[in-house]
C-alpha positions in Angstrom: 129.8 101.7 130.0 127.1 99.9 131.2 126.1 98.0 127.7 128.8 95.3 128.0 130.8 93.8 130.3 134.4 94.5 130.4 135.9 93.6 133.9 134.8 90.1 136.0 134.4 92.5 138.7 131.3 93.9 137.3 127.5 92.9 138.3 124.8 92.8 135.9 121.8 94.2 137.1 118.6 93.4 135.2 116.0 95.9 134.2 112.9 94.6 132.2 115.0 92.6 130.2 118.1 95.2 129.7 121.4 94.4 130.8 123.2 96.8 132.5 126.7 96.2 133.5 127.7 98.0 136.6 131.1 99.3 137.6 132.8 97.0 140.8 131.5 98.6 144.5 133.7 101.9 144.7 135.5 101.8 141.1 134.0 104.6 138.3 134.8 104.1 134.5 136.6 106.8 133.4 135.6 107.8 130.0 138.3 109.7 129.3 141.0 107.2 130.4 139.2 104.2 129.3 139.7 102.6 132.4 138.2 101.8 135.6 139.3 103.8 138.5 138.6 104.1 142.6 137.1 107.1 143.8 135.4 105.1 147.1 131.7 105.2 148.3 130.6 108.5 149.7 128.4 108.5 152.7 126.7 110.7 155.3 126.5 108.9 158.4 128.0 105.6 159.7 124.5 104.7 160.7 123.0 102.8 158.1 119.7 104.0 158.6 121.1 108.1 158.4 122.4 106.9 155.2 120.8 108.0 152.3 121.1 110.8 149.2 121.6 114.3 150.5 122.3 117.0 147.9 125.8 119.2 148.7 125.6 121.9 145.9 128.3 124.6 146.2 130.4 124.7 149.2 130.2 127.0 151.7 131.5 130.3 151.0 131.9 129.1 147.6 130.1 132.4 146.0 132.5 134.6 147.7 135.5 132.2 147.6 134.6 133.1 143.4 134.0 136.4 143.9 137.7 137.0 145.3 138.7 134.5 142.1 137.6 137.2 139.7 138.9 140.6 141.7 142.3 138.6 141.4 141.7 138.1 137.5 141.6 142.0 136.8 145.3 141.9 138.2 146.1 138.7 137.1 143.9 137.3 134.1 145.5 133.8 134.3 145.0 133.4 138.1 143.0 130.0 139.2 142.4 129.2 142.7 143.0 126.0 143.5 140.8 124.8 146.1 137.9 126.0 143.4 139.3 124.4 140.9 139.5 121.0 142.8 136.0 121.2 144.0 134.7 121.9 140.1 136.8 119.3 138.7 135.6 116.8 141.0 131.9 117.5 140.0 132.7 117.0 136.2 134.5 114.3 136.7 131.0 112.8 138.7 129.1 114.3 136.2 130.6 112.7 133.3 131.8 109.2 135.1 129.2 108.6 137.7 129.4 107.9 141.3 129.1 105.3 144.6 127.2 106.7 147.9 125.6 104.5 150.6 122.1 104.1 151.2 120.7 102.3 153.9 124.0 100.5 154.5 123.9 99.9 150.6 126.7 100.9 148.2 124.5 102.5 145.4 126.0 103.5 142.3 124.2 106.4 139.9 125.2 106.9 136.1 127.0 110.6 135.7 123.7 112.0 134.0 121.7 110.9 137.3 124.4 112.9 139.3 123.7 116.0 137.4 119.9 115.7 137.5 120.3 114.8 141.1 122.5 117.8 142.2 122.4 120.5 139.7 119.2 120.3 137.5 116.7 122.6 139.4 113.5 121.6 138.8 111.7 123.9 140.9 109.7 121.5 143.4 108.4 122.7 147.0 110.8 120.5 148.8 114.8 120.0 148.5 115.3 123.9 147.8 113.9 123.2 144.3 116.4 119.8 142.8 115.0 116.7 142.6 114.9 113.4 144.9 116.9 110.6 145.0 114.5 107.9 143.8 115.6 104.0 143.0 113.1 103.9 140.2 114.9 106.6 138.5 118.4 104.9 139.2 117.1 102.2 137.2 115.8 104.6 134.7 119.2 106.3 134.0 120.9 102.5 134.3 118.7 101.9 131.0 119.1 105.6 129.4 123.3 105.4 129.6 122.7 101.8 128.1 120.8 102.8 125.3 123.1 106.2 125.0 126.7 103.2 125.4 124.8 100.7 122.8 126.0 101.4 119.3 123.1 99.8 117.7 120.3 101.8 119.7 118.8 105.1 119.0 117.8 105.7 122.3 114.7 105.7 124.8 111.1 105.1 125.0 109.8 106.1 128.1 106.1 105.9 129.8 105.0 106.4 132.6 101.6 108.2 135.0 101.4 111.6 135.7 103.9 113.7 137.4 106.7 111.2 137.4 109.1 114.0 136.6 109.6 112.6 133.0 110.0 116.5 131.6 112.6 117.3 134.2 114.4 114.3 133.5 114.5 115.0 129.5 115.6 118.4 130.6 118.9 116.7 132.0 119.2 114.8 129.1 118.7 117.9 126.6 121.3 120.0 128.7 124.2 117.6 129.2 125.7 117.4 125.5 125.3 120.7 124.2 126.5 122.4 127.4 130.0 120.1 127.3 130.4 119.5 123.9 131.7 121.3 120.3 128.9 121.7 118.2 126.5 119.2 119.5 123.0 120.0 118.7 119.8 118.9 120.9 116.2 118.9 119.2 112.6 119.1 121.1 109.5 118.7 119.9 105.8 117.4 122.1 101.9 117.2 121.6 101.7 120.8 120.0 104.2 123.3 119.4 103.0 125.6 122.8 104.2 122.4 124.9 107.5 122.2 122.8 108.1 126.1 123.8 106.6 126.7 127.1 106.7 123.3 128.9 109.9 121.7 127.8 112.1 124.4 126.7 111.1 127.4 128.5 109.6 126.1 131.9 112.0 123.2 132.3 115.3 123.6 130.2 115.7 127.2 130.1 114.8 127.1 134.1 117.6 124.3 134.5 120.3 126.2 132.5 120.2 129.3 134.7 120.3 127.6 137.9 124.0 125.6 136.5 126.8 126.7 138.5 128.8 129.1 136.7 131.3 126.2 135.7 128.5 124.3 134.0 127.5 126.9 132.2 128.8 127.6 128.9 129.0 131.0 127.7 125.8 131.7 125.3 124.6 134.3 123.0 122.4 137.0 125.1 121.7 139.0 122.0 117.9 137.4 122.1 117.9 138.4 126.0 119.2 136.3 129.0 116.3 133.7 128.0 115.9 133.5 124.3 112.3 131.9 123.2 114.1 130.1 120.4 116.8 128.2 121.3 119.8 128.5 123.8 123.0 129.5 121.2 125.9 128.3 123.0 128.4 131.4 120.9 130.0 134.1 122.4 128.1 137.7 122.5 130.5 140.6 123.4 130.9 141.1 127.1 133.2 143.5 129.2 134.4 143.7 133.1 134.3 140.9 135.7 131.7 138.6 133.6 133.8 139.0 130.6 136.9 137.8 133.1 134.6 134.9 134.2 134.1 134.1 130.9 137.8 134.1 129.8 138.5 130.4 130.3 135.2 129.3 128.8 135.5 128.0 125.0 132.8 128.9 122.6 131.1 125.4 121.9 129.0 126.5 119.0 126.2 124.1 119.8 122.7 124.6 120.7 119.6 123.8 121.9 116.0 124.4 120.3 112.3 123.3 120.3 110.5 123.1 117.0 106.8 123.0 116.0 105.0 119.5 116.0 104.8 118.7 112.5 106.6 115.8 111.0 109.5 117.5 109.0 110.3 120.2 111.5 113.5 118.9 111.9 114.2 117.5 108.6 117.8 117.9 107.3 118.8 119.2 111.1 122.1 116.6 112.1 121.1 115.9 116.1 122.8 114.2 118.8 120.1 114.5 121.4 116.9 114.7 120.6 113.6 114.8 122.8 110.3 113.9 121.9 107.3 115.0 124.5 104.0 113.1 125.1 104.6 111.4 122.0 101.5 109.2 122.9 99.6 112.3 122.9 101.0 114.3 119.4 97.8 116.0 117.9 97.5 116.1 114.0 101.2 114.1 113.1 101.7 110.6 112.6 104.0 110.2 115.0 105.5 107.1 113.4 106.4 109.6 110.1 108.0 112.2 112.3 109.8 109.2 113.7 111.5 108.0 110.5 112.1 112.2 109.5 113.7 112.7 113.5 115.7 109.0 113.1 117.3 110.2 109.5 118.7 113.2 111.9 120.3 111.5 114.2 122.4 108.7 111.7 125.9 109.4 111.1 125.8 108.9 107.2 129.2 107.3 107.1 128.2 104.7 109.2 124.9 104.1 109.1 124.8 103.8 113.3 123.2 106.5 115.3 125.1 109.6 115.6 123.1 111.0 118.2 120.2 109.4 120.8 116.9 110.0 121.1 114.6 110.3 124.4 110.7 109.4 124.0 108.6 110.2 126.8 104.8 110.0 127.3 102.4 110.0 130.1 99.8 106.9 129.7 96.3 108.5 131.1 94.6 109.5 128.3 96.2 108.9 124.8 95.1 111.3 121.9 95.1 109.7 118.2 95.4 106.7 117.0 95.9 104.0 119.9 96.8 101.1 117.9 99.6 103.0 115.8 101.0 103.5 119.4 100.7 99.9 120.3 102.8 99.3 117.5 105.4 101.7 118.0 105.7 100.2 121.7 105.8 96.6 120.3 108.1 97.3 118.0 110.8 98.8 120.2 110.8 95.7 122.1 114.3 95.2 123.2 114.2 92.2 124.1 113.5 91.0 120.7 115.9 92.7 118.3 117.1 91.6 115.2 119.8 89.4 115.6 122.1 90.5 112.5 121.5 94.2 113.2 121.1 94.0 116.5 118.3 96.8 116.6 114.4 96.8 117.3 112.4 97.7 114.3 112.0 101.6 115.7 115.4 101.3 116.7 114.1 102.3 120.4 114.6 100.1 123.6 111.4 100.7 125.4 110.8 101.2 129.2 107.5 101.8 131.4 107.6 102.9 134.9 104.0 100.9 136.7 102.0 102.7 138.9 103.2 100.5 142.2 106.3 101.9 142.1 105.8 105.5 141.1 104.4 106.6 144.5 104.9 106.9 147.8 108.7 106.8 148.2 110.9 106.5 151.2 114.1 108.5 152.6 116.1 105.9 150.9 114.1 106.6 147.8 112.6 103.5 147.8 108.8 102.2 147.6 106.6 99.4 149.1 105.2 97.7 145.9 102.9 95.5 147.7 101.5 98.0 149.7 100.6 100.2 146.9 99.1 97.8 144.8 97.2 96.8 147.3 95.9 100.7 147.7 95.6 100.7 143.8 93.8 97.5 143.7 91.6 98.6 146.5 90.5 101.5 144.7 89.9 99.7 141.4 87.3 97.9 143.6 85.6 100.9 144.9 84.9 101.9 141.0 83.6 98.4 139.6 80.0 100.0 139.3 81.0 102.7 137.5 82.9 101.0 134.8 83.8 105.0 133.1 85.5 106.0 135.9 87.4 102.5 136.2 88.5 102.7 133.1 89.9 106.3 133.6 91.8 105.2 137.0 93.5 102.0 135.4 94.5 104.3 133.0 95.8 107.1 135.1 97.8 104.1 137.2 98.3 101.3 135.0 100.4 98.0 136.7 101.4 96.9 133.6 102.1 98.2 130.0 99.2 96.8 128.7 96.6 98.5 130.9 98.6 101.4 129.5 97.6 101.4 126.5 93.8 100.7 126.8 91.1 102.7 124.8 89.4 104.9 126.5 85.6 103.9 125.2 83.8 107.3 126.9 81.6 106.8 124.7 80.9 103.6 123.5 77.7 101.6 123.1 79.4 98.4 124.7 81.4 97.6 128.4 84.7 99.0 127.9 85.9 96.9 130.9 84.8 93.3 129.3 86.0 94.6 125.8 89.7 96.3 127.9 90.0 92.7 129.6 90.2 91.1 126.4 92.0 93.5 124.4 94.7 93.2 127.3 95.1 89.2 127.0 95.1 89.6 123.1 96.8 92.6 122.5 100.6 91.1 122.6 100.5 87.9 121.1 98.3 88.7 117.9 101.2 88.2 115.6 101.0 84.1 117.3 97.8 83.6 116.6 96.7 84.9 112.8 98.0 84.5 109.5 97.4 86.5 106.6 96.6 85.4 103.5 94.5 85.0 100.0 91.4 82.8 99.1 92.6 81.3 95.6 90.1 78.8 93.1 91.6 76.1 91.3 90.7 75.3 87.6 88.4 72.8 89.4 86.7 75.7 91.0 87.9 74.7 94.3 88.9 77.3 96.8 92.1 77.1 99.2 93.6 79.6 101.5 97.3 80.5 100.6 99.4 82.2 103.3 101.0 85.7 102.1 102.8 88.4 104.2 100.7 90.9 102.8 97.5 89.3 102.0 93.9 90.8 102.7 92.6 88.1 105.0 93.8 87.5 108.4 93.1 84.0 109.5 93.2 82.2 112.9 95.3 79.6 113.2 93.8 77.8 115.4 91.1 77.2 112.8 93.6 76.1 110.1 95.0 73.6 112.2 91.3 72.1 113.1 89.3 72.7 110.1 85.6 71.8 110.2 85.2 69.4 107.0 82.1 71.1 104.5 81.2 70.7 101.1 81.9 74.1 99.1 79.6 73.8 96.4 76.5 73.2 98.9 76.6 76.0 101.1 74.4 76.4 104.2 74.2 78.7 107.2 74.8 75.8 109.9 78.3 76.2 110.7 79.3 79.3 109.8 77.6 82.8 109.7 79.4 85.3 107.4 78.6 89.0 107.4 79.7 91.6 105.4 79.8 95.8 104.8 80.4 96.4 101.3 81.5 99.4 100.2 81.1 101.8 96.8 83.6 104.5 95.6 81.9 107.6 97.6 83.6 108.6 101.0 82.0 108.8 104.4 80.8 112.1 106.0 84.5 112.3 107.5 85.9 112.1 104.1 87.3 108.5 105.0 87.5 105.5 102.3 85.2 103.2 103.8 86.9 99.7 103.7 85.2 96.6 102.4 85.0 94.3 105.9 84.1 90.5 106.0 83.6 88.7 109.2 82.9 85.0 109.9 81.8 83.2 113.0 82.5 79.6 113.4 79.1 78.7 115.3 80.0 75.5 116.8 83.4 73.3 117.3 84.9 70.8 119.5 87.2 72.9 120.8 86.1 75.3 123.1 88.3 78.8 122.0 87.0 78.0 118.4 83.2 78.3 119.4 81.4 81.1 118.5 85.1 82.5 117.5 85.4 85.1 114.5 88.0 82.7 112.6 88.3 84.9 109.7 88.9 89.1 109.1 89.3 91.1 106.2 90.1 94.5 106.2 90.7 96.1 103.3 90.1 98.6 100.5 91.1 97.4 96.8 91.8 100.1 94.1 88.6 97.9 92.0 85.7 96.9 93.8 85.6 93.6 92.0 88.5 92.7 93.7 86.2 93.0 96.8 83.5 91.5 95.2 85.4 88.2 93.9 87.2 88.1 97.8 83.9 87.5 99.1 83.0 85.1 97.0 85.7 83.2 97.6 85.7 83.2 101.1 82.0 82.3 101.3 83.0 79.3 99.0 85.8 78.4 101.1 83.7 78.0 104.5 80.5 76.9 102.5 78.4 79.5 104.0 76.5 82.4 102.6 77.0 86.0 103.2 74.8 88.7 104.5 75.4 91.7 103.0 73.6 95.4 103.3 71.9 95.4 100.0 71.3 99.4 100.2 74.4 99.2 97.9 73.6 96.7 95.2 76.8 96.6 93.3 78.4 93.1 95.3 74.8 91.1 95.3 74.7 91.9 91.3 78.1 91.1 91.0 77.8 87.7 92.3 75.1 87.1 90.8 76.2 87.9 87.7 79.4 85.4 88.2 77.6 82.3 89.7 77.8 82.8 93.2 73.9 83.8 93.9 73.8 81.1 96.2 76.3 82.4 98.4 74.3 85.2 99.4 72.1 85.2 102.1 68.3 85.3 102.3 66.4 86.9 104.9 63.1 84.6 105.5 60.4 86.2 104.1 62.1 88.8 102.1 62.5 88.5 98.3 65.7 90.4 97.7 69.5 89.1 99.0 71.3 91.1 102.2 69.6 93.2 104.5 68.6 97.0 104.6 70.9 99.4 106.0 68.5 101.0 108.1 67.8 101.7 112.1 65.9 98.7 112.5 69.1 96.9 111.5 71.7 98.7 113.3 69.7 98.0 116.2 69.8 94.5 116.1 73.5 94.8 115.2 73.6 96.9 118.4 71.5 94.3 120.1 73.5 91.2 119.3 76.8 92.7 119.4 75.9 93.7 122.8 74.8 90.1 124.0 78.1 88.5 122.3 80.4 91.0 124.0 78.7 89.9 127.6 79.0 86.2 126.4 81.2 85.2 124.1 83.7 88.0 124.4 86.9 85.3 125.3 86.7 84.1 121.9 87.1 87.1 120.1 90.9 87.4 119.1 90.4 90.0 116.6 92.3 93.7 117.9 91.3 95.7 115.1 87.2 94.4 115.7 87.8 95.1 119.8 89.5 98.5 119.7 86.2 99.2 116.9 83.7 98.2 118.9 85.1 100.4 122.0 84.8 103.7 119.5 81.4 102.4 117.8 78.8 105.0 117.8 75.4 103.8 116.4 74.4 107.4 115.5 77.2 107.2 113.0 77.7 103.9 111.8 79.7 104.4 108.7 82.6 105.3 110.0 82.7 101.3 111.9 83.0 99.2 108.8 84.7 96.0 110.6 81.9 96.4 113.5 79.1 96.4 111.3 80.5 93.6 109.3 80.5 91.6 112.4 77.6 92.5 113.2 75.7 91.4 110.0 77.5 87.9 111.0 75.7 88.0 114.3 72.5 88.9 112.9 73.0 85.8 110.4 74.0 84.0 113.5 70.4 85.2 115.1 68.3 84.0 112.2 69.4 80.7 111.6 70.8 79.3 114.7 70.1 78.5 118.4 72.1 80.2 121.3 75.4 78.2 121.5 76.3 77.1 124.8 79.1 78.7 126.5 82.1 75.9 126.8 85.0 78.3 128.1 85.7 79.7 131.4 87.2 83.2 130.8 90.5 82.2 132.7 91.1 79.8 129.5 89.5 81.9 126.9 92.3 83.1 124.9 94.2 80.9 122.7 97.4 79.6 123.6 99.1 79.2 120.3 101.7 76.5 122.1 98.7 74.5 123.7 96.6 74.3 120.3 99.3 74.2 117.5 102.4 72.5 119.1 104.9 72.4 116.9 102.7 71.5 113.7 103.6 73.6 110.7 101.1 76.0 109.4 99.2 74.7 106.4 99.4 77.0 103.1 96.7 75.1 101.6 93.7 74.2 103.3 91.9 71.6 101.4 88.3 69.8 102.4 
């Protein structure tokens, strides 16, 4: 049980924040007995550096040895040979309880699931005669898997890591322990597309495993599909006669199973499982992975109790995510064990999370073991060597990220814009958004005067940074001195891609004494009411609020008449020379948007702290610019910012860029009202 600490002998060993309590040097916990037991250290040499992981697999002879067990069965059906028998109960026993060998003069315990990967899960590799390596990072990773599998409160694993870490193979030992020991335990996969579920994982991997099992692993299963059904493995009786029905005479018929399912969301849906196995999650084509989550979670809940019944395992390689990045981001964040609720003791996905960096996924020793430095420095080295192509960059951090961040970076083939600047910042922004903003509404008074009142769910997101050092302006006088404000309205038609556009507002504070807040986007809205006054009346507000006026694209006329027709005409901007409010929507004008965007991502880029307006502008395309609402909002604020204002010296150096929400705010409380 390696989820608590139950004997002062024990030694907590750390890993990214997860304790894991191990058994004392040489002592097992029996999880039969409920008690913590010798069995000693195994070694293969008295040399520490001969000592290391060497598989054993069946003893010698051991094939005939059975042979000669079943010839005497036909005589004698109830005849067991002992020396068999003490060799097979000693590897359940390790395979249930876990085990202690040296390594490099070491005393190295491995969980009971990382014994039966390590010695009986064939995964066909070139080397080892087809079983896996002994490899410390995947010590560690079955240290945190039998934690979350021992924790009560968890519903199991999310795993990512670069390519050809084994992460299938691993799954595959996960998928085939339960069902294959177990009464009616039932083990769920599902991937990327339902070809993956099938061929990769199940048939490839699992199916591939199951065969290879000693016979005393391997239950008896129904045959009646063939020896390797495509559906499922059905672990029931089919009828059998001569020696393998004798072999089979001691073997109960679990009744549990294992199958792979299509992709879709409710594939699973009224299906009780107690291991379940989700594939490239990061890379699931057409679900919302996030919905199939809640649908696979129900599935796995004993309905009594309301704890998980059954665990789940979430694996995805980082490289190139397919979908929607952000709602990715989230589901990572958000099985952050390290900060889980401290009545229900459960992240909000109910996941623990766990990534695997690049430095020390390759290059592994004897003793299973890897030179961090020395890879990072080959990593970093290479990074180097692609700074002038910044594509190719990008696609290397990707395929060997050092951190969970770099992980989970846009791609940006195509952008107009660096995706290395716009990466960089995403990467120091990315995990403390929830710091730094404050959502809210702008609300009038029966004075007319406009405040900002903080609401979990309101449609503006403000930074608080500007809250807490508020530039002092007169609402009824607006100007374009301080702030530029730019906006893409919207009307009730949909985009060529059959999207609701949203209605996006941007403003730029132009100027302020302190350096993260110049030239900063302070305020974001995102949002698409059911009326478009609502939209209408928001911008108004929030114009009023900063004293600034608004451009607007005045190719859709509906906001400038509305606020004109409510007393707010002179909160909408004026080009110079042109007679009508707002700007065309044209090419001219998504140039300069281009243009300006362009030469505040290469400037000014530390002092944007908005996510949703970075990860936009990596995926803006300028041939199709309505599917970009928050970056042509912002950009409208920069062309405002062009027309009416001189180039703003740069204050901040990019190592102090971001804001640092202890630095600025202290302990001050947030302000629900701002008044000027």
């Amino acid at each position: 049980m390696l989820h608590e600490k139950i004997d002062d002998r024990q030694v907590c060993y750390n890993i990214q924040g997860l304790e894991c309590w191990l058994p004392p040097v040489g002592y097992v916990y029996d999880r039969v007995n409920k008690e913590f037991v010798y069995t000693g250290v195994e070694s293969r040499s008295d040399i520490a550096e001969e000592q290391y992981w060497e598989r054993s697999g069946l003893p010698e002879g051991y094939e005939k040895q059975k042979t000669m067990e079943l010839e005497r069965r036909e005589i004698n059906p109830d005849f067991l040979d002992t020396e068999l028998l003490a060799f097979e109960e000693g590897a359940w026993f390790k395979r249930i309880n876990g085990m202690w060998f040296m390594n490099k003069g070491e005393p190295t315990y491995i969980t009971g699931l990382n014994y039966f990967f390590l010695e009986w899960v064939y995964i066909g590799i070139p080397t080892n005669n087809g079983y896996p390596l002994y490899r410390t990072s995947d010590k560690e990773f079955f240290y945190f898997l039998q934690n979350t599998i021992d924790t009560p409160e968890c519903y199991g694993m999310l795993y990512v890591t670069k390519r050809r870490e084994g992460k299938t193979a691993k799954s595959a030992a996960f998928l085939l322990d339960l069902p294959t020991r177990m009464y009616e335990c039932h083990a769920g996969i599902q991937s990327k597309t339902s070809e993956d579920a099938s061929k990769v994982v199940y048939m490839d991997t699992v199916v591939k495993a199951f065969h290879r099992l000693p016979e005393f692993f391997r239950p008896v299963y129904d045959t009646s599909g063939g020896a390797r059904p495509k559906s499922g493995l059905s672990f029931t009786k089919t009828a059998k006669r001569g020696k393998q029905a004798l072999a089979e005479k001691n073997k109960p018929e679990l009744g549990s199973w294992i199958q792979w399912r299509s992709s879709k969301a409710t594939a699973f849906d009224g299906t009780i499982l107690h291991r379940y196995v989700a594939d490239e999650i990061f890379k699931t084509v057409d679900v919302n992975v996030e919905n199939r989550h809640s649908v696979a979670q129900f599935c796995v809940v004993n309905g009594e109790t309301g704890l998980p019944l059954g665990k789940m395992l979430y694996t995805s390689t980082v490289e190139e995510m397919e979908g929607e990045v952000e709602l990715y981001r989230r589901m990572w964040d958000e099985s952050d064990h390290t900060n889980r609720d401290p009545v229900t003791r459960e992240t909000s996905t109910g996941l623990y999370r766990y990534f695997l960096p690049a430095d020390e996924a390759q290059d592994r020793d004897k003793y299973g073991n890897v030179n961090k430095e020395e890879n990072r420095k080959k990593i970093n080295s290479k990074r180097s060597q692609l700074e002038k192509n910044p594509s190719m960059l990008q696609s290397y951090i990707r395929k060997n990220p050092l951190n969970w961040m770099e992980a989970f970076r846009y791609a940006g083939d195509n952008s107009c814009y660096d995706n290395t600047i716009i990466n960089d910042q995403i990467d120091r922004i990315a995990w403390q958004r929830d710091e730094i903003f404050v959502n809210g509404n702008f609300v009038s008074d029966s004075m007319g005067h406009v405040s900002f009142e903080e609401a979990d769910n309101g449609r503006f997101k403000m930074l608080k940074a500007y809250l807490d050092n508020p530039i002092q302006i007169d609402q009824d006088k607006p100007s374009s001195s301080t702030f530029s404000m730019g906006a893409d309205t919207f009307d009730h038609n949909t985009t060529e891609d059959n999207r609701r556009s949203d209605g996006a507002i941007y403003v730029l504070c132009r100027s302020h004494m302190i350096p993260e807040l110049n030239m900063a986007f302070v305020c974001q809205y995102l949002h698409r009411p059911k009326l478009a006054e609502i939209f209408f009346k928001d911008l108004a507000y929030c114009a009023k609020f900063f004293g600034c006026k608004a451009l607007v694209e005045n190719n859709r006329i509906g906001c400038i008449q509305w606020m004109q027709k409510n007393g707010y005409s002179k909160y909408l901007y004026y080009v110079t020379g042109q007679r009508n409010a707002g700007i065309a929507g044209s090419k001219k004008s998504h140039m300069m948007i281009y243009e300006t965007t362009n030469d505040y991502i290469n400037e000014y880029i530390s002092n944007c702290n908005y996510l949703e307006l970075l990860e936009d502008w990596l995926r803006f395309d300028l041939s199709n610019t309505q599917k970009y609402d928050a970056s042509m909002a912002a950009g409208y604020a920069l062309i405002h910012n062009m027309y009416n204002a001189p180039k703003v010296k740069r204050n901040a150096t990019s190592s102090e860029s971001f804001i640092d929400p202890k630095r600025l705010f202290g302990n001050q409380k947030l302000r629900r009202n701002v008044h000027y």
